[in-house]
C-alpha positions in Angstrom: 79.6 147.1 141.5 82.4 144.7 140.1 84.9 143.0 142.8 88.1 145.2 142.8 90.7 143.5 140.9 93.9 142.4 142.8 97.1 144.8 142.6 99.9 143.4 141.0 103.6 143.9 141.6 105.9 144.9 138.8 109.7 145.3 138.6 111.5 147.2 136.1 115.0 146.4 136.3 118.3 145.9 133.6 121.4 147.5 132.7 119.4 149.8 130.2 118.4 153.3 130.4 114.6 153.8 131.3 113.5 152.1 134.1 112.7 155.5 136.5 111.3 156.4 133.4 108.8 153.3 132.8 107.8 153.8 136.5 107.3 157.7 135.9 105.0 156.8 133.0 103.2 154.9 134.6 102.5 157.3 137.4 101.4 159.7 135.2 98.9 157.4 133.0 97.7 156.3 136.4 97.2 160.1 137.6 95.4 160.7 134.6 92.7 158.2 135.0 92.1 159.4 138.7 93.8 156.8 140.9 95.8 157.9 144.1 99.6 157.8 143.1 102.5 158.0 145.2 106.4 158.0 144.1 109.1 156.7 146.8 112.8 157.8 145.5 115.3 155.7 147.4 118.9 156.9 147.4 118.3 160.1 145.2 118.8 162.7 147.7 119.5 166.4 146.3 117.7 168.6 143.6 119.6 168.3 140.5 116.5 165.9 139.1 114.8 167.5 136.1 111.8 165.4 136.9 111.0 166.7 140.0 110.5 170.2 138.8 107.6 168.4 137.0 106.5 166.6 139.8 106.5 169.5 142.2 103.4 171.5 140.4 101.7 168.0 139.6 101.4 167.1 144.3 97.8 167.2 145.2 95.9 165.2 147.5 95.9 162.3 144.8 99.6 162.3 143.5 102.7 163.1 146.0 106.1 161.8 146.1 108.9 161.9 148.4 112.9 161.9 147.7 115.3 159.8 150.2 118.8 159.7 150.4 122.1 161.8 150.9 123.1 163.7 147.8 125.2 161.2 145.8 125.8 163.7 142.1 127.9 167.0 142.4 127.9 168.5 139.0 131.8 168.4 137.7 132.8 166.4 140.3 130.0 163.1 139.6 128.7 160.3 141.4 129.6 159.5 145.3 129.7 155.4 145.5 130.4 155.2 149.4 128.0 154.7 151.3 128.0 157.2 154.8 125.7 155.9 157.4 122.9 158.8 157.1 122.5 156.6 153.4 121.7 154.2 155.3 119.4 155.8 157.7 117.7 157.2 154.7 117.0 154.5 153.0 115.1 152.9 156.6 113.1 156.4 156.4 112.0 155.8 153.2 111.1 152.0 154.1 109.4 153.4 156.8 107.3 155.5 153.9 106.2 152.7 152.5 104.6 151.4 155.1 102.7 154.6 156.1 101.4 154.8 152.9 100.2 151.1 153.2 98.0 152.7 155.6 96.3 155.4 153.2 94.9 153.8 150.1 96.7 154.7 147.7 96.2 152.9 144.1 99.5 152.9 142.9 103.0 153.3 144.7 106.2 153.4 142.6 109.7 152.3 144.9 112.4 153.7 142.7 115.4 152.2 143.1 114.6 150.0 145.6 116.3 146.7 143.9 119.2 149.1 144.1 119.4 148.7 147.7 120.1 145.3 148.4 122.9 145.5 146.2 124.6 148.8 147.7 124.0 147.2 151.2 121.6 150.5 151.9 118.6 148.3 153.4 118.3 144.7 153.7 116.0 141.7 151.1 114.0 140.3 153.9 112.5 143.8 154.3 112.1 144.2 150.7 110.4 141.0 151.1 108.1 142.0 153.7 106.9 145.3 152.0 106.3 142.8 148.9 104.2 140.4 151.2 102.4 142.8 153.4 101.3 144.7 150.3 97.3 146.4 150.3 95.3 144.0 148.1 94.4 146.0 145.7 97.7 148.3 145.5 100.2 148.0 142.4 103.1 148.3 143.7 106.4 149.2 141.2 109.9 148.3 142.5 112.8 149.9 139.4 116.6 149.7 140.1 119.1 147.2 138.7 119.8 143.9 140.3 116.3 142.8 141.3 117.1 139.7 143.3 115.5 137.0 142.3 113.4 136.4 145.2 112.1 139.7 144.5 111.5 138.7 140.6 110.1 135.5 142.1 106.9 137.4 144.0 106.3 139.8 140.8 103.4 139.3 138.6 105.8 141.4 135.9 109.3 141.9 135.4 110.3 144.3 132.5 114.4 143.8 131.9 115.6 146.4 129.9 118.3 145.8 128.6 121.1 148.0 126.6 122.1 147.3 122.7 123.2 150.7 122.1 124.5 153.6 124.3 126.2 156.7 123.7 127.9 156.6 127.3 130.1 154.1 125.9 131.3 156.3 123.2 132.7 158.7 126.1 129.9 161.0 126.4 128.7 162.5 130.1 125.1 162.3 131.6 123.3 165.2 129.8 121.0 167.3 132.2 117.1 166.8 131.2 117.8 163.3 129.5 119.4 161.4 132.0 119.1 163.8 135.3 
């Protein structure tokens, strides 16, 4: 039997639209070859998500994914910066995931918005850094959010920047449910 290649760490990060996406895509390609698949949301609390209507009738014992955080979106009323301190404690649950799951072999784990984090002071980079070095061998491990530090792009083996040329947003137009939420 060949010697189990070594899991990588990739971070898709950028001011573009698509990096949940990437990681999503990747879940499911990964799903569909029969690797154990798990999906950690950080900060996207409440269940105006079109994806996880999806995601929902895909949980089995080989592809699961939890959802952390406070509600932040209130249709008509939009996005909630401040952070309350049950953000916070959220986000230390969902860290806490991470770890557990260390434990239980999974192939592939996908940290959504985790280099989101650091930025909006939700959990702090030398614990970032510690999931990234205590890392299963042979897990790929997918951290997506804007403002990867670069101590985390540093200890990836792929960083993806994606980067926006064109957007309608600009143009005045609102987040449009099933393409952006």
């Amino acid at each position: 039997m060949p010697k189990q290649e070594k899991g990588r760490i990739h971070v898709y990060t950028g001011e573009g639209k698509g990096k949940t996406t990437a990681g999503l895509g990747l879940a499911i390609r990964a799903a569909g070859q029969g690797l154990k698949v798990g999906i950690i949301y950080f900060d996207k609390g409440g269940d105006f998500y079109g994806e996880r209507k999806i995601l929902d009738k895909l949980v089995n014992d080989r592809f699961t994914y939890h959802a952390f955080g406070m509600p932040r979106f209130e249709e008509g009323k939009g996005f909630r910066f401040k952070n309350i301190p049950e953000d916070i404690q959220e986000a230390q649950i969902a860290l806490d995931q991470v770890l557990a799951w260390f434990k239980m072999d999974y192939d592939l784990i996908i940290l959504d918005e985790i280099n989101t984090t650091v930025k909006t002071e939700l959990l702090k980079l030398p614990d970032i850094i510690y999931i990234l070095k205590n890392k299963p061998e042979k897990l790929e491990l997918v951290l997506t959010g804007r403002y990867a530090p670069p101590e985390i792009i540093e200890l990836a083996d792929l960083v993806s920047e994606i980067k926006p040329i064109k957007h309608y947003m600009y143009k005045g137009h609102t987040a449009k449910k099933g393409i952006e939420y």
